[in-house]
N, C-alpha and C positions, 0 to 999 in steps of 0.2 A: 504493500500500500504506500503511496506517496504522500507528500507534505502536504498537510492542511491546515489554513489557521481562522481562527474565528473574525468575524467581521460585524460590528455593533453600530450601525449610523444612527443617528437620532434628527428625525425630522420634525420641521415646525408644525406639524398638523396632527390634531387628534381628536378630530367629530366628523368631516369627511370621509365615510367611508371608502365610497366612491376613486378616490384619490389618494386613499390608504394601499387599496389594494394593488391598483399600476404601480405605485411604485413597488410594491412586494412583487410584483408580475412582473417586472424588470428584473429583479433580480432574479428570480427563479428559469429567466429565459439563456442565461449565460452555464454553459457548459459544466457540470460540475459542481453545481452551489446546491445546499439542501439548507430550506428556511428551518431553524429550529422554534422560532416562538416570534409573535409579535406583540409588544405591548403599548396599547393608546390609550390615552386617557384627557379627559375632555377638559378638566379643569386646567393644565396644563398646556392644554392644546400641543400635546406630544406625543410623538410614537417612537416605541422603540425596537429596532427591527434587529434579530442574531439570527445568523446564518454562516454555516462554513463552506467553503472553497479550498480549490487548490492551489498552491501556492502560484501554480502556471496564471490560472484565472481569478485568482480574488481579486487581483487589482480592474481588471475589467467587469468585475461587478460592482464595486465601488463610485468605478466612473458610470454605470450603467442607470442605479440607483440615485444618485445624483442629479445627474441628466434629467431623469423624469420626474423627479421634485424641483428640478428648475425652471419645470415647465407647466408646474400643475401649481404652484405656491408664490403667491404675492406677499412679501412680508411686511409691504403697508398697509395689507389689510389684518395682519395676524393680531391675534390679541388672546394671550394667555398668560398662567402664574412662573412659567418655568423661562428663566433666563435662557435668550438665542441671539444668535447672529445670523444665520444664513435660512435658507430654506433645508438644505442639510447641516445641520447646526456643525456635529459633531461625528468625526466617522475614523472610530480606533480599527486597526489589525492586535487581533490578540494571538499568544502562540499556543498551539494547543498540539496535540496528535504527532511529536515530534517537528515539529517547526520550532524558532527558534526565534528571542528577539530580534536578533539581527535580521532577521526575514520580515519581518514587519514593519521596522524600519525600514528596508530598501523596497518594500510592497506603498509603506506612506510616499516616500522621495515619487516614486511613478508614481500611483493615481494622483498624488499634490500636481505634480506636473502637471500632466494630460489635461486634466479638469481644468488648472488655470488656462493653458493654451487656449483647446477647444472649446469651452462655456465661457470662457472670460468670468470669472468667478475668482476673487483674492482667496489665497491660501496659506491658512498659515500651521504648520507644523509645530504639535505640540508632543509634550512627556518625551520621551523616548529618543523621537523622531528629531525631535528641536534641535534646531541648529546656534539659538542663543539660549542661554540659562532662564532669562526670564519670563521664555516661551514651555518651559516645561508643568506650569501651572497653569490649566485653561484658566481659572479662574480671570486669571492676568490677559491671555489671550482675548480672552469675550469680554473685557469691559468697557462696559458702555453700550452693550449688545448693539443691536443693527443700527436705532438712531445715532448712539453716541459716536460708533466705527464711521459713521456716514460725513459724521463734521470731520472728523479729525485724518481720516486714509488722506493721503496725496499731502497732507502738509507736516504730521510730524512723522519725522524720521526715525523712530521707534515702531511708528503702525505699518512699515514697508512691508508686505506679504512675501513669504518666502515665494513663491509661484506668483503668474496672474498678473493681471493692473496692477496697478497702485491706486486704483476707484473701487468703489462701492458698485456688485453690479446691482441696479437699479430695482429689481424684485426679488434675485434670489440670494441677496447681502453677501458674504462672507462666508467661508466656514476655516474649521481647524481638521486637520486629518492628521494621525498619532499611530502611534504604537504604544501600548501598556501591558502591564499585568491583569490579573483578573484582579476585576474592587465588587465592591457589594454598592447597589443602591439599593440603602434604608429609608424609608419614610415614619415617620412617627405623627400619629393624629392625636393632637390634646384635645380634652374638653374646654377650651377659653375661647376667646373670640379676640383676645388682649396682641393685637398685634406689638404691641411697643414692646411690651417681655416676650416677649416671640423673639422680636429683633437684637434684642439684649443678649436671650440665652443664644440666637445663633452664634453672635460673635465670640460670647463668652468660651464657647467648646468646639469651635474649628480652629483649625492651625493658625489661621492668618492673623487670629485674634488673642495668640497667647495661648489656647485651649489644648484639645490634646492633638498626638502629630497624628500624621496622612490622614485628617477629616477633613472635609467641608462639610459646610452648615449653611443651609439658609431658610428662613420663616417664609411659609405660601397661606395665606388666606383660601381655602377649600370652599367655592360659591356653593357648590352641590351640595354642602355636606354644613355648611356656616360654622366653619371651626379651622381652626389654624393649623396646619402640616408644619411640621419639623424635616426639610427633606436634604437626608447628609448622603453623602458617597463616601465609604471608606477607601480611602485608594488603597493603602495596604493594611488588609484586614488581619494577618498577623501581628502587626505594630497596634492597631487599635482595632480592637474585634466587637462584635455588634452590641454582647453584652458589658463591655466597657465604654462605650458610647450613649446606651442606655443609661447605664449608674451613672453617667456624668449629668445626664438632662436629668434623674432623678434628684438631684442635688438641690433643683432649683424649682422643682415641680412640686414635690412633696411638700417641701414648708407653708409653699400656696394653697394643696390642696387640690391641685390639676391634673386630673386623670389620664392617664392614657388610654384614650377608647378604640385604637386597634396601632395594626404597623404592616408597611407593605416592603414587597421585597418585589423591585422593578426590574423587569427581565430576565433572563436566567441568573442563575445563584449557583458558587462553587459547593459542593456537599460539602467542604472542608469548614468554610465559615459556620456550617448550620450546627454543624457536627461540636465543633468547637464552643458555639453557644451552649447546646446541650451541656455539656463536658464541663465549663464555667461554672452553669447555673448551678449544675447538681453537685459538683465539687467532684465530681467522680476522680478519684485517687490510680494512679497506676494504668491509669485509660493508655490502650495502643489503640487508634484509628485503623494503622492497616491491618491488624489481627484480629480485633475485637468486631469490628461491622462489617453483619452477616453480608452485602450486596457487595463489599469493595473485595470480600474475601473470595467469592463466587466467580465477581468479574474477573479475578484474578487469575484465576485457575479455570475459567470456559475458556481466557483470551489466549493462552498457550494454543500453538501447533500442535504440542503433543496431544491437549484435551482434546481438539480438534478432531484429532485420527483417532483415537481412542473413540469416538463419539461416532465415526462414520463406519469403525470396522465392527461395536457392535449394533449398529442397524444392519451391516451388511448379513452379519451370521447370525440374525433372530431369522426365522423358518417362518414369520407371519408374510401372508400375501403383500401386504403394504401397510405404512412402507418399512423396507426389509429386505432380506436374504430373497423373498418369493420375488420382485419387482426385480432385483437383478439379476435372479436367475433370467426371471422372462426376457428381459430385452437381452441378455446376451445368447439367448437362443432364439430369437428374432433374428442376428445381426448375423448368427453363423448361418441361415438358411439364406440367407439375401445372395 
């Protein structure tokens, strides 16, 4: 089997179905890619689409997906809780299945390219892929999202996009294209309505604010739901793991009184973070992940070639018609009459 690495764009639209799915139908039309999950959500007005490739083709599914969000999405008409720049806001290579960072990186360098050439779309290359330090935090990347990028591209000399113009294109703004590790997006939904301690505790426990390392934090007002989201990304969930992120907002939540009435976990999720939660919570002592869980110990041993042939030789030699030893008798006395 050859190299495959995971592919996560995040586009401006999430009530559109209509214009959810071409663009998920772009992708799926490129050689190779298998969507694994799509997730939209309205309050946000975001989707977020994983899907893997091979390393031959992910970059031309990236430019592919793109393409058909730059043609279906106006981001002067967008209006959602979730900070963006572009019509594909945001579009990581992850390495997964034996690929490797460095494939990810030299996978962002091409699609960054191509896209800026051909769509005329600014690009800038972030974590991994960045080519200056201050580009390795989107955060730093997308400030000022679309409107604020729209004054300032072409005049300061820090917003020069690694690809592309040096303009804002006109509807489908900007984007960042990366390479990372796997992060977790956490959501946390309070019972308050109190956006100012919303905005407080974000600051207070992302990274940029003094808090704890590899989070972001930022408060959303939930229309649907009339209550304030806590919505953090762990970038690296072993330096700060879901349930040490949790105790942190418990810090300032508790003394108020403010509940936590659920928590979302956006897009696929490594079992390692989950697991580890678990493992936290319970204090479980002397826990081994690879030996102890029953699924990672299974996969482990179906994934071997040997279990592999051991599995084909005894269907071969059970004596049932099918399927079995009786199915390949038959066809190989099929093949000798022919």
């Amino acid at each position: 089997m050859g190299k495959f690495v995971e592919c996560v764009p995040n586009f401006s639209e999430g009530r559109d179905l209509s214009k959810i799915n071409a663009i998920v139908d772009a992708a799926r039309a490129v050689p190779g890619v298998l969507v694994l999950d799509v997730e939209k959500d309205a309050d946000h007005n975001r989707t977020v689409l994983t899907f893997i490739a091979p390393v031959e083709t992910a970059a031309d599914a990236m430019f592919a997906v793109t393409k058909k969000a730059s043609e279906l999405i106006d981001l002067n008409q967008h209006k959602g809780e979730h900070p963006r720049m572009g019509a594909t806001d945001v579009a990581p290579f992850i390495p997964v299945m034996d690929s490797t960072i460095e494939d990810c990186v030299a996978l962002a360098a091409k699609a960054g390219e191509r896209i800026g050439r051909e769509l005329n779309i600014p690009v800038y290359l972030y974590d991994k892929a960045a080519r200056v330090d201050h580009r390795r935090d989107l955060a730093k990347v997308r400030k000022g999202q679309f409107e604020g990028l729209r004054e300032v591209i072409g005049k300061d000399p820090e917003r020069v996009p690694d690809f592309g113009p040096n303009k804002i294109h006109p509807t489908a703004g900007a984007m960042a294209v990366g390479a990372r590790h796997q992060i977790v997006n956490f959501n946390v939904n309070l019972a308050t309505t109190d956006m100012e301690f919303a905005k407080g505790l974000a600051k207070k426990i992302r990274t940029t604010g003094g808090g704890l390392p590899a989070l972001r934090a930022k408060e959303i007002f939930l229309e649907s739901k009339g209550q304030v989201q806590m919505s953090t990304v762990l970038t690296d969930y072993k330096t700060t793991s879901i349930k040490r992120a949790l105790d942190e907002m418990r810090k300032d939540l508790d003394p108020k009184g403010i509940e936590i009435t659920g928590t979302e976990l956006i897009g696929l999720t490594t079992q390692e973070a989950l697991t580890d939660y678990a493992v936290e919570s319970l204090k479980v002592q002397g826990f081994d992940k690879e030996t102890q869980v029953l699924e990672t110990k299974l996969l482990k041993l179906l994934g071997s070639w040997q279990s592999g042939a051991n599995l084909l030789a005894d269907a071969l030699a059970n004596t049932d018609p099918t399927p079995g030893g009786g199915s390949a008798a038959a066809i190989a006395g099929a093949m000798g009459c022919a």
